[in-house]
C-alpha positions as protocol buffer text, in pm:
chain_id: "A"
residue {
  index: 1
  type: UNK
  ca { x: 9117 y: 10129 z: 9679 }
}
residue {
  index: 2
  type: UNK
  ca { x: 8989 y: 10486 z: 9574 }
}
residue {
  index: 3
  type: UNK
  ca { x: 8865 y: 10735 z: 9782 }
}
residue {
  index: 4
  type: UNK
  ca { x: 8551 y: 10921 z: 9649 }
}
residue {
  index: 5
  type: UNK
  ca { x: 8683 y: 10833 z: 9309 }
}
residue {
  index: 6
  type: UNK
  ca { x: 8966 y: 11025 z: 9242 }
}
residue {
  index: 7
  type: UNK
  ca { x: 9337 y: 10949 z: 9186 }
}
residue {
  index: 8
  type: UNK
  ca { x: 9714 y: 10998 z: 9232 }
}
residue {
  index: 9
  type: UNK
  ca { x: 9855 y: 11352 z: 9209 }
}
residue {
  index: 10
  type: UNK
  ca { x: 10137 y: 11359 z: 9002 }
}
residue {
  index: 11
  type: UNK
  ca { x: 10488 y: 11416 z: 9144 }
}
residue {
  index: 12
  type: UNK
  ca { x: 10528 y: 11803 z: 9053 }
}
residue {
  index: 13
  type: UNK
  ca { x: 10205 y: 11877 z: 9151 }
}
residue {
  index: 14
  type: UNK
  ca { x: 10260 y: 11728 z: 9515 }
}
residue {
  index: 15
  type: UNK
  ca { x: 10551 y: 11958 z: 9543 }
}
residue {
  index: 16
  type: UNK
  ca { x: 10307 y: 12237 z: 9587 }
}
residue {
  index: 17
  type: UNK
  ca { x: 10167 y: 12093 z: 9893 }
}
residue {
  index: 18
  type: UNK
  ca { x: 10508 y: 12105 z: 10096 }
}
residue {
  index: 19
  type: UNK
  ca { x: 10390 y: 12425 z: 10257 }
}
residue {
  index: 20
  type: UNK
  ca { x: 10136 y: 12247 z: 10441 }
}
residue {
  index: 21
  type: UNK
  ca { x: 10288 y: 12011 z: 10659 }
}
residue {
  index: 22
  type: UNK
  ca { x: 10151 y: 12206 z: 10932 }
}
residue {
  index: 23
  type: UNK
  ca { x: 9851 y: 12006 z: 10948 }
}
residue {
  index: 24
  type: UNK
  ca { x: 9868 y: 11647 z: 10819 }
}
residue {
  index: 25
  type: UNK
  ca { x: 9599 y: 11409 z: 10913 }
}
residue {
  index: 26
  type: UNK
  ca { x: 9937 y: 11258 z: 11078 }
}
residue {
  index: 27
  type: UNK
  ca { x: 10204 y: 11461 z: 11236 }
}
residue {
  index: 28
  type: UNK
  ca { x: 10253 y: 11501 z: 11595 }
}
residue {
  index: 29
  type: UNK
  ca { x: 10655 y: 11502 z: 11782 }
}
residue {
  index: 30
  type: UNK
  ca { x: 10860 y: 11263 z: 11575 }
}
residue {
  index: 31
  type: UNK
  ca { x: 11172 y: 11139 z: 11627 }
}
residue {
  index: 32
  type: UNK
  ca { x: 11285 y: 10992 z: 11296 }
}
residue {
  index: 33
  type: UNK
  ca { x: 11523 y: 10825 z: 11114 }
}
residue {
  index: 34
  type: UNK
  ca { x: 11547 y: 10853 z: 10722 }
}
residue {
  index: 35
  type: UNK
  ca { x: 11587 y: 10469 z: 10590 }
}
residue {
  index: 36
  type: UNK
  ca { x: 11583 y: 10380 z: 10891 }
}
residue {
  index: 37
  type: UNK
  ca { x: 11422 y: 10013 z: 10810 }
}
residue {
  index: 38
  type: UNK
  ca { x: 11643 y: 9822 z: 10877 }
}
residue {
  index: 39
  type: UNK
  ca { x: 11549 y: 9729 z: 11254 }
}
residue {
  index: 40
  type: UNK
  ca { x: 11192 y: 9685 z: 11138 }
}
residue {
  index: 41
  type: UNK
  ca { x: 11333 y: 9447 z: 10886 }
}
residue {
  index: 42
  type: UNK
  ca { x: 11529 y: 9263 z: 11125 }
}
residue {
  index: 43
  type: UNK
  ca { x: 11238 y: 9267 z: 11332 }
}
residue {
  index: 44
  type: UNK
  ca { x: 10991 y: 9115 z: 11088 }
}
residue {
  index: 45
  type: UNK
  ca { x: 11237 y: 8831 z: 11013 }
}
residue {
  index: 46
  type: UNK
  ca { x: 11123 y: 8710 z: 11378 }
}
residue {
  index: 47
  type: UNK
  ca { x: 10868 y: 8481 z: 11478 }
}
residue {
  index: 48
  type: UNK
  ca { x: 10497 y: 8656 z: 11570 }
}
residue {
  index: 49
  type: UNK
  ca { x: 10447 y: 8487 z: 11876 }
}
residue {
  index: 50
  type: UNK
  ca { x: 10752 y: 8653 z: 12063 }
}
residue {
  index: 51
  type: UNK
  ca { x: 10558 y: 8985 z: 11941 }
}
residue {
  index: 52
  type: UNK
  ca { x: 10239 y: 8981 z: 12111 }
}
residue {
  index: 53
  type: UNK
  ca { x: 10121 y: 9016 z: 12482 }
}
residue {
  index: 54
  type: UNK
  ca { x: 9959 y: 8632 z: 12606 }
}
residue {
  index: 55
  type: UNK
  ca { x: 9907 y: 8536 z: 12290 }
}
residue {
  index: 56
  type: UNK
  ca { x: 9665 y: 8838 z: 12221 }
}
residue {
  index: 57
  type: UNK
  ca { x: 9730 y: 9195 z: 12080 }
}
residue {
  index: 58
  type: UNK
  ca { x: 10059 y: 9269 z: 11965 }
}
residue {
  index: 59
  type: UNK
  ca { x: 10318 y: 9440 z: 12180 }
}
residue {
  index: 60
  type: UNK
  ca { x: 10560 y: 9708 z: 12071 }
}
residue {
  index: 61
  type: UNK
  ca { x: 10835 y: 9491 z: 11968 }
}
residue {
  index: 62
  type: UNK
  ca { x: 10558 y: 9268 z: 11777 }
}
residue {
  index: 63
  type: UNK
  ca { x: 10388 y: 9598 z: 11635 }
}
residue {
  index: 64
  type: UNK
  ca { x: 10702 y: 9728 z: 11466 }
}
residue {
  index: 65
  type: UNK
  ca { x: 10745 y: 9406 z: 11321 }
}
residue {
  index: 66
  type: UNK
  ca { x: 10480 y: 9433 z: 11159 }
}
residue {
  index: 67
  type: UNK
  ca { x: 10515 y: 9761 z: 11002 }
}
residue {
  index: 68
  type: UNK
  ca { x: 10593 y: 9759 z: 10650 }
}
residue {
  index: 69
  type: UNK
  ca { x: 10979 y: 9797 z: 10566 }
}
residue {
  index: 70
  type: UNK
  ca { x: 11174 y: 9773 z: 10262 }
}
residue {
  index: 71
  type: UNK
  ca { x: 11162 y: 9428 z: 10187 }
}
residue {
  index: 72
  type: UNK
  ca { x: 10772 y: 9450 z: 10151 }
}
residue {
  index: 73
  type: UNK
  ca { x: 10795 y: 9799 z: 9979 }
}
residue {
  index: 74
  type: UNK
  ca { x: 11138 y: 9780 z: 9776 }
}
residue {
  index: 75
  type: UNK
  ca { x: 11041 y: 10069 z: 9575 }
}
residue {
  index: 76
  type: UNK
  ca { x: 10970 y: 10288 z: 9881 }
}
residue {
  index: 77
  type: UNK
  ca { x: 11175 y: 10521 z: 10074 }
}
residue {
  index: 78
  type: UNK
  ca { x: 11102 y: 10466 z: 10416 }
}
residue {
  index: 79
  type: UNK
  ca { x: 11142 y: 10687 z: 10712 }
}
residue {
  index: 80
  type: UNK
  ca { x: 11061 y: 10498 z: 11060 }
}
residue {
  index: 81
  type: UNK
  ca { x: 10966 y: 10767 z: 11383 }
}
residue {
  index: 82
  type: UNK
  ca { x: 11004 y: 10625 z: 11719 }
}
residue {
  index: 83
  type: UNK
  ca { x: 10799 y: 10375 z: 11902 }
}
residue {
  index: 84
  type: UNK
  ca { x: 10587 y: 10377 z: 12213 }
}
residue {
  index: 85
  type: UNK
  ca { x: 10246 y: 10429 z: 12370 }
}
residue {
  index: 86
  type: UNK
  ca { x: 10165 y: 10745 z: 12249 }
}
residue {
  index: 87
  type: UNK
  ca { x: 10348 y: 10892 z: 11949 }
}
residue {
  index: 88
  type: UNK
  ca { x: 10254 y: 11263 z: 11976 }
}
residue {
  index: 89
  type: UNK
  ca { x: 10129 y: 11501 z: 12206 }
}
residue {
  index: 90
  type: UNK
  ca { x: 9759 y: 11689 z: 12289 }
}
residue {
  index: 91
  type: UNK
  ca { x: 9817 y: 12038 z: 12268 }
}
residue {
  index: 92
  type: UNK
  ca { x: 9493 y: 12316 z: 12323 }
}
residue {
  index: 93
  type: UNK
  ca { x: 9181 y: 12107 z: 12285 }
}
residue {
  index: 94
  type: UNK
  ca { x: 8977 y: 12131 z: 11953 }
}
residue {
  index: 95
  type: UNK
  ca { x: 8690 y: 12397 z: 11928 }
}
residue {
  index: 96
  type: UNK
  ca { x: 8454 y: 12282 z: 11892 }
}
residue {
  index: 97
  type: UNK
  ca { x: 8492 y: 11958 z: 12123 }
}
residue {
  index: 98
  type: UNK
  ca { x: 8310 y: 11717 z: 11874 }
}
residue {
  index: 99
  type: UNK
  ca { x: 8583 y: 11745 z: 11624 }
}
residue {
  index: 100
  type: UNK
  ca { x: 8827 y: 11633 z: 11898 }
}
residue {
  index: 101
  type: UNK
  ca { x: 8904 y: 11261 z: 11754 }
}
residue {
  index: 102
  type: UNK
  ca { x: 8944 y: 11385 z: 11406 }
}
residue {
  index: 103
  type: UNK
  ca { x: 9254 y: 11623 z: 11560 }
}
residue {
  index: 104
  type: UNK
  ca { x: 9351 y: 11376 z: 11820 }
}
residue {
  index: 105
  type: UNK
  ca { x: 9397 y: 11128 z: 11518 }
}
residue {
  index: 106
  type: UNK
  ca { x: 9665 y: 11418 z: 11348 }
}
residue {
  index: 107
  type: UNK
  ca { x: 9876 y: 11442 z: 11656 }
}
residue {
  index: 108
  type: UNK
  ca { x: 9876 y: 11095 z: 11677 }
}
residue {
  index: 109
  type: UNK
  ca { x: 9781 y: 11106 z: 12042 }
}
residue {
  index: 110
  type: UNK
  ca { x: 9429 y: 10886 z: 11974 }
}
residue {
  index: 111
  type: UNK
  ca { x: 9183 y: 10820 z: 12236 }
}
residue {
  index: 112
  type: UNK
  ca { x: 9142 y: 10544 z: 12414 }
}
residue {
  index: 113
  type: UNK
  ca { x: 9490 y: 10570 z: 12412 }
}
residue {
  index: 114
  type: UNK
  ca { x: 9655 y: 10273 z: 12288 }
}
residue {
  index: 115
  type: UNK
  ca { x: 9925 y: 9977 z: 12471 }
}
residue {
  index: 116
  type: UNK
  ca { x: 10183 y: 10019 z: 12223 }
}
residue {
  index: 117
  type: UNK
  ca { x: 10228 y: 10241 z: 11869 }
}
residue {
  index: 118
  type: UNK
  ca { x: 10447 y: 10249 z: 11637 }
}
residue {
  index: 119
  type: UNK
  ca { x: 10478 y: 10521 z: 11278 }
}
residue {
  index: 120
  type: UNK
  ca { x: 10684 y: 10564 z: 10954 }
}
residue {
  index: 121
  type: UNK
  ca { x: 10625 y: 10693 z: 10620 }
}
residue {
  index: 122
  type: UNK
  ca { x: 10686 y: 10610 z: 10289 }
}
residue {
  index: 123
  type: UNK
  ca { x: 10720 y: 10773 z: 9914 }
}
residue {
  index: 124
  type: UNK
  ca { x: 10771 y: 10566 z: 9620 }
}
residue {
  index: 125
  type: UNK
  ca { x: 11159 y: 10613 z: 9531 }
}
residue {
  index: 126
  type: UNK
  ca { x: 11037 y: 10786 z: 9215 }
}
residue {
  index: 127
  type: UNK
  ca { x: 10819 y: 11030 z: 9396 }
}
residue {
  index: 128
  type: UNK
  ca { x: 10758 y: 11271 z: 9687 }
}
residue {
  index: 129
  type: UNK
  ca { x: 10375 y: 11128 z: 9727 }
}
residue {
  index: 130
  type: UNK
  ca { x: 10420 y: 11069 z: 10074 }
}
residue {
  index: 131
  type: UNK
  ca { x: 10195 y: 10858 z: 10269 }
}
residue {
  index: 132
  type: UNK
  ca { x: 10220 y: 10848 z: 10679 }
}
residue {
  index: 133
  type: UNK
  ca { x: 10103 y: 10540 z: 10828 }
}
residue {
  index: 134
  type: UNK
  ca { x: 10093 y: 10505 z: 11260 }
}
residue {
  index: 135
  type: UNK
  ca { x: 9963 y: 10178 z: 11391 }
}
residue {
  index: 136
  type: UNK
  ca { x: 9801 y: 10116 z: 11737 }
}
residue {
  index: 137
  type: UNK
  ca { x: 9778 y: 9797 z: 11923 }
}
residue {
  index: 138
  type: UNK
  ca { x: 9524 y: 9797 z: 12197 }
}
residue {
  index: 139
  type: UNK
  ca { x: 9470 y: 9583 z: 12482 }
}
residue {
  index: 140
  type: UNK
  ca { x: 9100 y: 9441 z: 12375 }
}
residue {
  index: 141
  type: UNK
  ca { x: 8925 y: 9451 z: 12129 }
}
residue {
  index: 142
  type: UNK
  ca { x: 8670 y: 9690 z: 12226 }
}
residue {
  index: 143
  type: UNK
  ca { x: 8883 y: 9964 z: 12289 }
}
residue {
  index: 144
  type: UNK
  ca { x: 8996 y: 10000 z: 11913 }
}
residue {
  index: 145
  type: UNK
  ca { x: 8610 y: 9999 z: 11804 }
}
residue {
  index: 146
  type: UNK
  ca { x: 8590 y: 10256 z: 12031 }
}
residue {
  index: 147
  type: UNK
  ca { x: 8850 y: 10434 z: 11864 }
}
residue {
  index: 148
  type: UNK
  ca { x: 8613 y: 10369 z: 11499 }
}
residue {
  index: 149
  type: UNK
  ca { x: 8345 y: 10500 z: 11630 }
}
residue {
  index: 150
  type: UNK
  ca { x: 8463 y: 10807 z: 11833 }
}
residue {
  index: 151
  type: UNK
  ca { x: 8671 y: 10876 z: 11496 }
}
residue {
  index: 152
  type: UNK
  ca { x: 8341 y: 10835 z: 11247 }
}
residue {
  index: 153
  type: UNK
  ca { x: 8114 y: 11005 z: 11466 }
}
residue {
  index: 154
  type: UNK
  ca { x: 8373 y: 11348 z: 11467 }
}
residue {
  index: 155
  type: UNK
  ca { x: 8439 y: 11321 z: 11076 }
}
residue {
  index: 156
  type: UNK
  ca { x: 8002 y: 11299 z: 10996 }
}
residue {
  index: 157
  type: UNK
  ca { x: 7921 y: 11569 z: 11299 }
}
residue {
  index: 158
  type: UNK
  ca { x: 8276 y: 11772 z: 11261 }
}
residue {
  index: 159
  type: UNK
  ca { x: 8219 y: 12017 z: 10945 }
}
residue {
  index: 160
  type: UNK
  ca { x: 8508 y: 12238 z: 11076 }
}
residue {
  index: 161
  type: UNK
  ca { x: 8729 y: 12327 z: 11361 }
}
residue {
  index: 162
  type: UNK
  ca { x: 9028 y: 12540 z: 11559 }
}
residue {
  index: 163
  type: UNK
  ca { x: 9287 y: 12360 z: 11602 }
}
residue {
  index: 164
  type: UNK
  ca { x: 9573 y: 12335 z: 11857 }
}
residue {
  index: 165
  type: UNK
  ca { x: 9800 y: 12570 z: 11638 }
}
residue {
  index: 166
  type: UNK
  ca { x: 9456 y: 12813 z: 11583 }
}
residue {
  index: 167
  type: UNK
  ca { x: 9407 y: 12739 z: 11252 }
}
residue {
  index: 168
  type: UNK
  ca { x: 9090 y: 12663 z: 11108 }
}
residue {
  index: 169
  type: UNK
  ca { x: 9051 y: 12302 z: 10906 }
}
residue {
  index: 170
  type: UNK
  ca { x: 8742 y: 12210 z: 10744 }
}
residue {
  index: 171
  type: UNK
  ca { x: 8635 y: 11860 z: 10769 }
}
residue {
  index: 172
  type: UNK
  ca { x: 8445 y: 11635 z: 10497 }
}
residue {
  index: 173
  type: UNK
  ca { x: 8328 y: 11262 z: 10578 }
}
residue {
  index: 174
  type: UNK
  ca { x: 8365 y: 11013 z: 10268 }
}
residue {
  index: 175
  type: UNK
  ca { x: 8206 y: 10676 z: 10248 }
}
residue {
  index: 176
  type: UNK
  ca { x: 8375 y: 10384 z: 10452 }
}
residue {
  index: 177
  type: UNK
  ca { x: 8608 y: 10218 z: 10287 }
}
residue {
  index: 178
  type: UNK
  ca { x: 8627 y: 9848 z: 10242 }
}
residue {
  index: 179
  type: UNK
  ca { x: 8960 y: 9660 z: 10389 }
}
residue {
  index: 180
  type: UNK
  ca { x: 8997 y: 9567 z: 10761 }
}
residue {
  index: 181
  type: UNK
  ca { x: 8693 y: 9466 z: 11008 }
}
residue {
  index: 182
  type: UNK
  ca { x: 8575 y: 9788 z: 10989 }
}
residue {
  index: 183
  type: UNK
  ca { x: 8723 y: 10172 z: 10822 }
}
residue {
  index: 184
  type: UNK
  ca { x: 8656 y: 10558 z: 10823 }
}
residue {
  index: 185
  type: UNK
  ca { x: 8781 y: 10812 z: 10574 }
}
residue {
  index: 186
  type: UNK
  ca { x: 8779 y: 11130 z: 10617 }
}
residue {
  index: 187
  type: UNK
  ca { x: 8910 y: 11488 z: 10424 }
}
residue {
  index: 188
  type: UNK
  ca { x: 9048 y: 11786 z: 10607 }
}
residue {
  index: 189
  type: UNK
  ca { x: 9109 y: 12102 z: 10389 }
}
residue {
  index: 190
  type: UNK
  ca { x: 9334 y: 12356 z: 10509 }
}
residue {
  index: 191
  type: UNK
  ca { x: 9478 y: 12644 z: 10315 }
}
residue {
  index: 192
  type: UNK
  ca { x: 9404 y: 12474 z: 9965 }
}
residue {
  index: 193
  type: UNK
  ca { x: 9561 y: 12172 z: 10079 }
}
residue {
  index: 194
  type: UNK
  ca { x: 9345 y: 11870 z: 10149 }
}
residue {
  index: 195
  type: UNK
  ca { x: 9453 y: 11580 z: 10405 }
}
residue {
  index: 196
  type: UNK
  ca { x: 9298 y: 11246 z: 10365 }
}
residue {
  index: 197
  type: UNK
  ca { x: 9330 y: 10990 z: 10608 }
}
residue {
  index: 198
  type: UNK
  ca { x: 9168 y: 10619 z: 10637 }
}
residue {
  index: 199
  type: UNK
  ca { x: 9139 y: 10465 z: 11009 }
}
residue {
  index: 200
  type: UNK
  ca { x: 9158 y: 10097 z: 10942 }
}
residue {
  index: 201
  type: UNK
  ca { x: 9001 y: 9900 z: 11213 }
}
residue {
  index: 202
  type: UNK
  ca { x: 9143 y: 9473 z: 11266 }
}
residue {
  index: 203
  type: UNK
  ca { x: 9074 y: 9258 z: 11565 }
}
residue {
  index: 204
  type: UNK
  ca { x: 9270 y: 9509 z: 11866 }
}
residue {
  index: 205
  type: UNK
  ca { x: 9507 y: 9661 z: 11621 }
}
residue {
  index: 206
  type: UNK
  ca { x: 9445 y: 10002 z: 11411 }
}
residue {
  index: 207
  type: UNK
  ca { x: 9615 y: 10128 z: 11120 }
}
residue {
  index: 208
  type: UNK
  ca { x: 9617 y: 10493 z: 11023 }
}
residue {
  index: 209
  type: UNK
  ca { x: 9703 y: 10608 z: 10647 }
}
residue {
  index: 210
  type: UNK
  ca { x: 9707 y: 10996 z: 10593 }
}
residue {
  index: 211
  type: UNK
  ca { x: 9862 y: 11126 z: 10276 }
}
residue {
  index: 212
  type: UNK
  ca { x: 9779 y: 11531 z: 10146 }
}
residue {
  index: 213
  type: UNK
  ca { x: 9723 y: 11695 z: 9735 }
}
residue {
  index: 214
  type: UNK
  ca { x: 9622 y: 12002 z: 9660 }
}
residue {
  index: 215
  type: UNK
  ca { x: 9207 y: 12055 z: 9638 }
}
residue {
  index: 216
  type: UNK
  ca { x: 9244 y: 12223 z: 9336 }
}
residue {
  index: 217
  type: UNK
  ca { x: 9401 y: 11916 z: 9153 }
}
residue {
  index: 218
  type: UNK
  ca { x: 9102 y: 11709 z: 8977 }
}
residue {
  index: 219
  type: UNK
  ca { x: 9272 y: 11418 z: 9013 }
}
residue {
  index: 220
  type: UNK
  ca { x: 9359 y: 11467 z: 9409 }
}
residue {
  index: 221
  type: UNK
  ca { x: 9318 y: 11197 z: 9667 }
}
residue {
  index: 222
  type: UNK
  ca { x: 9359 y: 10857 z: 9549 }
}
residue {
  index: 223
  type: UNK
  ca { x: 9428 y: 10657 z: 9839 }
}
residue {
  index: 224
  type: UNK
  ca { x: 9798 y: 10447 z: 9800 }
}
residue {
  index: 225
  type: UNK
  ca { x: 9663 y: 10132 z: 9719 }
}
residue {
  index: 226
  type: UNK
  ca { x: 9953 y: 9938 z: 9739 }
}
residue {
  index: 227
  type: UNK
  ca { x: 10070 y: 10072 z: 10031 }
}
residue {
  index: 228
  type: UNK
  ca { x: 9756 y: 9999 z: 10220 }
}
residue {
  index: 229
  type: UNK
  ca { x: 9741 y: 9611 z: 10076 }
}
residue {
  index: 230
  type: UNK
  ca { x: 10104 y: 9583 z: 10206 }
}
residue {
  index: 231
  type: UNK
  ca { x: 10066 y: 9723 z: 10549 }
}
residue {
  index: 232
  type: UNK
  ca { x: 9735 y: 9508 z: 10629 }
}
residue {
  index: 233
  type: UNK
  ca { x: 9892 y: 9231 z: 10498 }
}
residue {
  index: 234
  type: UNK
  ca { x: 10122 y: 9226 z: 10711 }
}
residue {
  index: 235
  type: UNK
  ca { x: 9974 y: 9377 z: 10999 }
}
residue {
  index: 236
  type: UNK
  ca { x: 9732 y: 9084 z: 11019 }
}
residue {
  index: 237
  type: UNK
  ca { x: 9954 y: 8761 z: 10887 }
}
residue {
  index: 238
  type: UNK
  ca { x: 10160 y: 8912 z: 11157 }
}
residue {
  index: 239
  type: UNK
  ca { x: 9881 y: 8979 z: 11477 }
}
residue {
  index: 240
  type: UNK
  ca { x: 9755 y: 8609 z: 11322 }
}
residue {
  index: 241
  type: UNK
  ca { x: 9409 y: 8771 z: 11227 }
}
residue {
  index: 242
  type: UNK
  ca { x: 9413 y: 8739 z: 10879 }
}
């Protein structure tokens, strides 16, 4: 899947954007381990139904099982942040308040908050591309389209913002992509550096991508394909909504 038609950054190129890891679409308090896969992998090699609450949304245990881990990415370089409710934290509220969701999605602190999360992120073992991915499992339904459309509504009325560290993204809405019951995409640009992120919507469960390349690169922003595939894949055979 390709977002507004454009493609991979090479590696050497993506070096460039290390400077701005201030401001991911991803990226609030992490606790992580590098390669630390292994208890998701364990985790996945158990059965689904121990992983969800009554039969219905996953729980946390469930939700990190279905995270991708090496055995679905062998070619990735995985590092796995900690679990919980909330993975980050709300710092000084966005200015103005409309663009709220689209920072609330970078701290990883979404609202409505969620009943369990869980976050890693990958780079191919060949490359520094990173791509961050947080999943949320929510209690109904409804609460994770309200997530969609709180999220879509900021990224087409949100052309720019302060943000909790007082810096000044700008914010570009692309069309919707296509996996999932229902996606957003989105582009913030920050200090040459853009930040793409697609907010996957299925059944009570969300999946966030975010992954950065310099603006000035013509060939900037191709979404990770295979890393999306994998991680819905997954996510769904594993929530039994596939």
């Amino acid at each position: 899947m390709r977002v507004d038609g454009l493609r991979r950054v090479p590696a050497a190129v993506a070096m460039l954007a290390a400077a701005a890891l201030l401001a991911g679409c991803g990226g609030g308090d992490e606790e992580s381990t590098d390669g630390g896969s292994g208890a998701a992998a364990e985790s996945s090699r158990k059965g689904t139904s121990e992983g969800k609450t009554g039969g219905g949304p996953l729980d946390a245990a469930g939700l990190e099982s279905a995270a991708v881990a090496e055995a679905d990415l062998p070619d990735y370089t995985f590092t796995v942040f900690k679990q919980g409710t909330v993975l980050g934290t709300k710092g000084k509220p966005a200015d103005p308040a409309a663009c709220q969701p689209i920072e609330d999605i970078r701290l990883r602190s979404p609202e409505p908050a969620p009943a369990a999360a869980a976050a890693r992120s990958v780079h191919p073992k060949t490359d520094i591309q990173e791509t961050e991915i947080a999943l949320y499992a929510y209690a109904k339904a409804a609460d994770a389209e309200e997530l969609l459309t709180r999220v879509r509504e900021a990224a087409k009325g949100c052309t720019g913002y302060e943000d909790d560290m007082g810096l000044n993204p700008t914010v570009t809405a692309l069309a919707d992509p296509d996996p999932g019951d229902e996606a957003v995409a989105y582009q913030r640009e920050l200090s040459g550096t853009a930040h793409w992120c697609q907010v996957v919507r299925s059944g009570p469960h969300v999946a966030v991508f975010s992954w950065k390349s310099p603006v000035a690169n013509k060939k900037a922003g191709e979404a990770p394909d295979e890393v999306i595939t994998a991680q819905l894949k997954k996510l769904t055979e594993t929530a039994g909504t596939g």
